[in-house]
Structure formats: structure tokens, C-alpha cells
BAVEX-589544 format. One record per residue: residue number from 1; x, y, z of N, C-alpha, C in turn. Coordinates in steps of 0.02 Angstrom, whole numbers, plus 50000, padded with zeros to 5 digits. Layout:
BAVEX-589544
<site NUM; <X; Y; Z>; <X; Y; Z>; <X; Y; Z>>
...
***
This chain:
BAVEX-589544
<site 1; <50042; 49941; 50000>; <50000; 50000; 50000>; <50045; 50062; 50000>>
<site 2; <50027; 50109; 49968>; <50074; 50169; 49930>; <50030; 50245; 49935>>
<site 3; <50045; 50283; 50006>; <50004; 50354; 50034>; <49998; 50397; 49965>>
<site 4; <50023; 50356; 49913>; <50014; 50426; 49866>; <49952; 50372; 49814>>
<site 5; <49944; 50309; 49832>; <49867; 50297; 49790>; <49814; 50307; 49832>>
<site 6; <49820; 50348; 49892>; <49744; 50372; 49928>; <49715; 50437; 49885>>
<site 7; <49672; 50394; 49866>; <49632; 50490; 49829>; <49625; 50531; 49871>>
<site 8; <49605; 50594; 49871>; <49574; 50655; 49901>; <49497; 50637; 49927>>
<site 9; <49474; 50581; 49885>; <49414; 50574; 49909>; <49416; 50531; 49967>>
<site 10; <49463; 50495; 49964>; <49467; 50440; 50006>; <49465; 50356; 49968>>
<site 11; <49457; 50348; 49913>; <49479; 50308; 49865>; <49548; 50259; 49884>>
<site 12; <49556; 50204; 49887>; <49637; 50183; 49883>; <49640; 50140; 49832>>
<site 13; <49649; 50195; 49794>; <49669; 50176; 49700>; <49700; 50107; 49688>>
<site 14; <49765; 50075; 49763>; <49800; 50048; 49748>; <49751; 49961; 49760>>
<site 15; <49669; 49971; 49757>; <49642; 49900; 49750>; <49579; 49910; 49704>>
<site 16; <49586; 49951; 49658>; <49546; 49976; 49630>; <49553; 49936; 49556>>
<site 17; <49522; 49899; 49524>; <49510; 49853; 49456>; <49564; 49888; 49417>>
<site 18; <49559; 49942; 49386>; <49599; 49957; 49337>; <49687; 49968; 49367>>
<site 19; <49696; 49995; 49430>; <49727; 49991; 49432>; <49773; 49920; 49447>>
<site 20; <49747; 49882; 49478>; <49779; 49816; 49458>; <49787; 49791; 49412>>
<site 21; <49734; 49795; 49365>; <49735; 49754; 49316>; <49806; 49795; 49269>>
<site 22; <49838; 49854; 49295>; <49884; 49874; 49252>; <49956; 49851; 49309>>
<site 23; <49937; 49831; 49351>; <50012; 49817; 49391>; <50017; 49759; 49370>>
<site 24; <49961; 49700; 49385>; <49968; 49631; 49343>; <49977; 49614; 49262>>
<site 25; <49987; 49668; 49237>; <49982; 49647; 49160>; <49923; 49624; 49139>>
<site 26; <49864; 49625; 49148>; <49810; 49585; 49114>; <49808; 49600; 49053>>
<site 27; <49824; 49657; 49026>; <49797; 49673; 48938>; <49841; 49614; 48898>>
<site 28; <49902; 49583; 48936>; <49952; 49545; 48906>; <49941; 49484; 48932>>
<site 29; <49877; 49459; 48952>; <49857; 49398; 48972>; <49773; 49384; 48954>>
<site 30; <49755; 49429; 48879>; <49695; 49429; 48864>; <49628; 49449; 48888>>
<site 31; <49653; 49483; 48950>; <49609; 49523; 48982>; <49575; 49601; 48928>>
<site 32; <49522; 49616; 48936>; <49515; 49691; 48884>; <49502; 49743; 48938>>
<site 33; <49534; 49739; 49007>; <49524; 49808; 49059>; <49588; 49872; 49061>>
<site 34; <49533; 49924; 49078>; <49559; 49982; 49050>; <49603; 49973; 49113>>
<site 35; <49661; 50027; 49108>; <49722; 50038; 49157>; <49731; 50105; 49182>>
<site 36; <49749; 50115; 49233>; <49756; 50175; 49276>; <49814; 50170; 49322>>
<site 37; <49849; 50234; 49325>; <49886; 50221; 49360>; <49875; 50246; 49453>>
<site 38; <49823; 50283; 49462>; <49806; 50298; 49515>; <49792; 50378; 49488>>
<site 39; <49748; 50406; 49541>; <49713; 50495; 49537>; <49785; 50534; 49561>>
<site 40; <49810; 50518; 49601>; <49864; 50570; 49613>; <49929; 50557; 49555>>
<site 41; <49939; 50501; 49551>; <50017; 50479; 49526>; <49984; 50519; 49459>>
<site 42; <49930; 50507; 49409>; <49925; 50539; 49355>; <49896; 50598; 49346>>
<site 43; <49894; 50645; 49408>; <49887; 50711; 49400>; <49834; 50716; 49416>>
<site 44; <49777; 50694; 49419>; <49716; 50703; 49418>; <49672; 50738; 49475>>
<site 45; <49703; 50727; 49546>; <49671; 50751; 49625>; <49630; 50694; 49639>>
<site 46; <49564; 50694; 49605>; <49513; 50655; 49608>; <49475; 50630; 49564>>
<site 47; <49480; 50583; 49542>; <49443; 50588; 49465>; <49370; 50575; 49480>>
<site 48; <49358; 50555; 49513>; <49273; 50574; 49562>; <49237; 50615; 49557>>
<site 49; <49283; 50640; 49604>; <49252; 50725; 49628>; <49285; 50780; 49610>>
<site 50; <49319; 50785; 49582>; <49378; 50853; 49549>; <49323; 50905; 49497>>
<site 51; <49277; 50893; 49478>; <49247; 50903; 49425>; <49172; 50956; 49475>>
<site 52; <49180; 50913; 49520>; <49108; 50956; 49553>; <49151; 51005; 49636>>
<site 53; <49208; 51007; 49630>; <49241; 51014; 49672>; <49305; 51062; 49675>>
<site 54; <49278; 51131; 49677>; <49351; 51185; 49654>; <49406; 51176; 49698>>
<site 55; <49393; 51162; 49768>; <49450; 51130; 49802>; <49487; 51072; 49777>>
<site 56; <49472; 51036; 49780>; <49505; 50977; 49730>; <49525; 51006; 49668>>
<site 57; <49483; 51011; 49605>; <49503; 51025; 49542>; <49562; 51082; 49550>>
<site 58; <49573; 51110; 49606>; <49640; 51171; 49627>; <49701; 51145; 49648>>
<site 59; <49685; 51086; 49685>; <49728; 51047; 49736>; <49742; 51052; 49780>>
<site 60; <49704; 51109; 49812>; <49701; 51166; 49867>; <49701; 51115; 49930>>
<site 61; <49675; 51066; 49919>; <49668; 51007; 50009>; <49693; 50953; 49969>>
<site 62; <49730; 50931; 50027>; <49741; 50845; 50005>; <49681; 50782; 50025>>
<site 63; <49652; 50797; 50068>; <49600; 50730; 50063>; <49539; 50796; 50095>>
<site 64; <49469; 50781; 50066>; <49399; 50797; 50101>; <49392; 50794; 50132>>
<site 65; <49430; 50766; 50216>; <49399; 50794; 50272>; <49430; 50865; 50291>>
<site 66; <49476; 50901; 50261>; <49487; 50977; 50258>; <49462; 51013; 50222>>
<site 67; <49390; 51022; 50221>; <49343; 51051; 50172>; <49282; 51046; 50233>>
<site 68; <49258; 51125; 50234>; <49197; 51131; 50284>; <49141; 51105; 50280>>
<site 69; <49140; 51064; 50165>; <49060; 51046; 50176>; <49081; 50960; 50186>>
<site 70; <49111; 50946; 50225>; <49153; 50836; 50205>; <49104; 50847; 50266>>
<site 71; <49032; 50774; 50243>; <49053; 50752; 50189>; <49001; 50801; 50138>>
<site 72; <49031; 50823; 50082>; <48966; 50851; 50030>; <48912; 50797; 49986>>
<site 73; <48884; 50812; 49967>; <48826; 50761; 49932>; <48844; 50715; 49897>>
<site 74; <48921; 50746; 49839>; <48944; 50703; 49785>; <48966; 50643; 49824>>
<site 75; <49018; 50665; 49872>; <49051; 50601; 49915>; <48991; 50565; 49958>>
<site 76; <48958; 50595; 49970>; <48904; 50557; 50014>; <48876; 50504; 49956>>
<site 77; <48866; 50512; 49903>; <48819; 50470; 49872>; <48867; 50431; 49815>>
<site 78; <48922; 50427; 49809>; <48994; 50394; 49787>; <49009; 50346; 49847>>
<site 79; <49003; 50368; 49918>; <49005; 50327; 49971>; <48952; 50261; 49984>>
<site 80; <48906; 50306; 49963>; <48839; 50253; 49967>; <48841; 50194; 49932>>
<site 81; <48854; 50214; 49854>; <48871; 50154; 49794>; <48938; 50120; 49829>>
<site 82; <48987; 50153; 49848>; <49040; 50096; 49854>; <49027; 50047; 49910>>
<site 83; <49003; 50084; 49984>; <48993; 50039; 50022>; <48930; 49986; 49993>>
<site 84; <48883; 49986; 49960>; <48836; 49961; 49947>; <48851; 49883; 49888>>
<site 85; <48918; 49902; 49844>; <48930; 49867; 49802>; <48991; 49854; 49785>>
<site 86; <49040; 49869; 49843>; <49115; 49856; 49839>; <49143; 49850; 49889>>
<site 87; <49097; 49838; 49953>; <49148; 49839; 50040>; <49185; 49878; 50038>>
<site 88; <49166; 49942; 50052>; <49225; 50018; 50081>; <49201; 50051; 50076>>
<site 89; <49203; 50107; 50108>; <49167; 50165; 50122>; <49224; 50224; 50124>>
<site 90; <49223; 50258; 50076>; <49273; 50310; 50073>; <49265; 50361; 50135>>
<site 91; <49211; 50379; 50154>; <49189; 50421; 50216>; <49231; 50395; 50283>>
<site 92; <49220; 50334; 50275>; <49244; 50299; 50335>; <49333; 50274; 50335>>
<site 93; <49343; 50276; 50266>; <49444; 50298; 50258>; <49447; 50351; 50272>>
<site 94; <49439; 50409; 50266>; <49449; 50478; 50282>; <49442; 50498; 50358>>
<site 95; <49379; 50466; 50375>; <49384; 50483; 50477>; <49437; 50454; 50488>>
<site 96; <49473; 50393; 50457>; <49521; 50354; 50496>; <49568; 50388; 50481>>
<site 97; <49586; 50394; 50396>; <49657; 50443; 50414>; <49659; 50514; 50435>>
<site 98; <49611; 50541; 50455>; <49608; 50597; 50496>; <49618; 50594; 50560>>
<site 99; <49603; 50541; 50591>; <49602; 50511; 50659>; <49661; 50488; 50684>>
<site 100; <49696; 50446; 50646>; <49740; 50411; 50653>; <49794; 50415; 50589>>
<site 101; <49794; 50424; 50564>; <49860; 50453; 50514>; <49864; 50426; 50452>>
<site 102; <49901; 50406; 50399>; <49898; 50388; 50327>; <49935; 50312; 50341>>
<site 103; <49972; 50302; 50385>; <50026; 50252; 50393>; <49980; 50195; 50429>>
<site 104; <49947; 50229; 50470>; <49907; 50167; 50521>; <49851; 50158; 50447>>
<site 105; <49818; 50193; 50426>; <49764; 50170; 50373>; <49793; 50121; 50321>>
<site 106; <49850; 50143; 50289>; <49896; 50081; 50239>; <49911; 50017; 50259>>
<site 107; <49925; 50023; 50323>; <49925; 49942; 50378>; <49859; 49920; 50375>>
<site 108; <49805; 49964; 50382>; <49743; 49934; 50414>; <49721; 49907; 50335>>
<site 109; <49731; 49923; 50269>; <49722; 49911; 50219>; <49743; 49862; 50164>>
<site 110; <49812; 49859; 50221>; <49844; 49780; 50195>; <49834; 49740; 50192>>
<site 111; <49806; 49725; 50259>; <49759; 49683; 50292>; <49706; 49651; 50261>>
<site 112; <49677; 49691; 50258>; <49599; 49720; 50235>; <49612; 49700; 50160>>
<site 113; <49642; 49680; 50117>; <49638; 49695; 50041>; <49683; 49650; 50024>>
<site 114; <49726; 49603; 50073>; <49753; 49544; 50066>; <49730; 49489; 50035>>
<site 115; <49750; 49446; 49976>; <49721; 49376; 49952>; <49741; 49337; 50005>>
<site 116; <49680; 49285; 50030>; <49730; 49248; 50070>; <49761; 49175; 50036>>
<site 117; <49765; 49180; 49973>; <49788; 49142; 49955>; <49852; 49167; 49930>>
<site 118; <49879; 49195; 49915>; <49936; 49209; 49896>; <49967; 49287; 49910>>
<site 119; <49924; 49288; 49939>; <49950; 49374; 49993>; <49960; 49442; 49946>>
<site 120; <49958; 49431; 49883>; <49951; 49507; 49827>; <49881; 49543; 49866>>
<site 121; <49865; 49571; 49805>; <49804; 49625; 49835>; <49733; 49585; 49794>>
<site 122; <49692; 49609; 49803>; <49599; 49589; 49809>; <49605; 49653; 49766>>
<site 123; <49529; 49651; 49742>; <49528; 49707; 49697>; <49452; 49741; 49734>>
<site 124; <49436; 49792; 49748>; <49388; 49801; 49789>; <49313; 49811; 49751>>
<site 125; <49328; 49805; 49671>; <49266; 49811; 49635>; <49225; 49732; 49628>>
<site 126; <49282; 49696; 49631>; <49242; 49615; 49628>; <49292; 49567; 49697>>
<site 127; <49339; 49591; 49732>; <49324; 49528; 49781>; <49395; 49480; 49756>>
<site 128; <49411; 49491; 49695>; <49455; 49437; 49661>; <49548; 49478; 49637>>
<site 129; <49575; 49418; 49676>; <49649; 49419; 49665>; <49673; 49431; 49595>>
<site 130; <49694; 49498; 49549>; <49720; 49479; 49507>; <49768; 49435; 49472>>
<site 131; <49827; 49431; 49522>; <49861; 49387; 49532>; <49855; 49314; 49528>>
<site 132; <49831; 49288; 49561>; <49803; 49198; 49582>; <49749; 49179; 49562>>
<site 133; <49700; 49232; 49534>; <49631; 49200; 49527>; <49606; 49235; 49451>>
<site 134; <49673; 49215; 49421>; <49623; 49257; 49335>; <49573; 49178; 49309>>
<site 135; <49562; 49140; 49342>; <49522; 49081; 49304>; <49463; 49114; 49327>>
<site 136; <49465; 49139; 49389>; <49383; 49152; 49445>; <49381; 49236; 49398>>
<site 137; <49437; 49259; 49348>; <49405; 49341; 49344>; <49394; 49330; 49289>>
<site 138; <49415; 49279; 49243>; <49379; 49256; 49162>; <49310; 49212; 49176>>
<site 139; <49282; 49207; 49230>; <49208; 49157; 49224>; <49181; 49241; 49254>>
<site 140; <49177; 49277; 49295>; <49156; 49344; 49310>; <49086; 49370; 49242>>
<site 141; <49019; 49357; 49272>; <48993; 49399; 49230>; <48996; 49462; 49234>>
<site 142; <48969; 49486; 49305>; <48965; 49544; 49299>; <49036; 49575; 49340>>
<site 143; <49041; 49650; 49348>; <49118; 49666; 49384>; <49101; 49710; 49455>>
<site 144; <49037; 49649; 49482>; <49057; 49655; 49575>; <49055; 49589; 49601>>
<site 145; <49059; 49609; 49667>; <49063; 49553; 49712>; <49010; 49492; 49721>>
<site 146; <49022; 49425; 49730>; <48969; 49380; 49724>; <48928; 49413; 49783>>
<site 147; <48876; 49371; 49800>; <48812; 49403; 49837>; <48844; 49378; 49902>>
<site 148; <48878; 49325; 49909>; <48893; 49291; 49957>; <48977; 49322; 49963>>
<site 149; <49002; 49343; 49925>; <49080; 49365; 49949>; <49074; 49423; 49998>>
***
């Protein structure tokens, strides 16, 4: 885990589909997923919220809980979908690294985003190891989590 793939929103880019799928090579293993390298590393702030967000789109704060309206509507309802359809709650990364710092949240995320089969990273849009489990991400209809994961 790498303090510079935490978005501004609270995002951690570094278990995020595309961006794995570009650390694992998938385009070179017949995969057709798009690649990213993370919101900060490619300039972006937030690719979320940068757009409804002059603080961000400025670069003026590094994460939304230094902004008087956190949480605002966009993140509130970006929060809602992720916790609802990807286990994480960006609202709830942000109290923590506000609370407790960027270093304790990257530990707590290691953890948290660990395969336990072969200890790489989980991808937080479906649940599945890029690494160890491209048989379980080529049967994948759709790109979330089983009902039961």
C-alpha cells in the first residue's frame, strides 16, 4: 500500500480494478480492462470528485475531510454506491486517516485487501485476486462482488 494511491476522496486507488489490472499485466494475458495508474500519481486530484469540486480541481486540500462541507453530497452518494457494492466506504477511510494518520490506514488496508491465498492485493470492485485467481476473473459475469463474497 502506497500514501500517494489514497485519493482526496478517500479512494485507495491501489485496489481499485483498473489499477491492478495494470500492475498485473492483464491486457498481456487477454484480459480487455482499462488501466490506471492511480488519481494522484496521474495528476488528476480526484477523478470522482475534481469536477464538482474547486477545492480539489485546485489541489488546494489533500484529502475531504479539510473542506467545511466533508462530507458534501457528491462524496456522500459515491460513498453510498461503494459501500453498497464494493465493501468500503470512502467516508469511513477519511475519519480514519484523519484520526489516526495515513501510515496506520495503509496497515489497516493491507490487511483488509490481502488475498489469502497468495498474499498480493483483492481488487475492491469484485472481491478477486488479480494475481492467483484470473480463472475466477475470466468466468466473472458481471464486475462486483458475488452476493455471498
Amino acid at each position: 500500500m502506497d500514501a500517494e494511491l489514497i485519493a482526496p476522496c478517500g479512494m485507495n486507488c491501489g485496489v481499485c480494478a483498473s489499477y491492478l489490472a495494470m500492475q498485473n499485466g492483464l491486457k498481456t494475458k487477454g484480459f480487455a480492462k482499462s488501466y490506471c495508474a492511480g488519481c494522484l500519481p496521474r495528476g488528476k486530484n480526484c477523478s470522482f470528485m475534481k469536477k464538482q469540486c474547486d477545492l480539489l480541481g485546485k489541489g488546494l486540500v489533500r484529502f475531504c475531510y479539510d473542506c467545511k462541507n466533508f462530507p458534501c453530497q457528491r462524496l456522500s452518494a459515491l460513498d453510498k454506491r461503494y459501500r453498497t457494492f464494493y465493501h468500503m466506504s470512502m467516508i469511513e477511510n477519511l475519519e480514519f486517516i484523519n484520526e489516526h494518520g495515513i501510515d496506520q490506514f495503509l496497515k489497516k488496508e493491507a490487511v483488509k485487501w490481502r488475498c489469502p491465498e497468495c498474499g498480493e492485493v483483492i481488487c475492491c470492485h469484485n472481491g478477486v485476486c488479480f494475481s492467483c485467481s484470473l480463472d475466477k476473473l475470466r468466468q466473472k459475469k458481471k464486475y462486483r462482488w458475488d452476493e455471498n463474497g
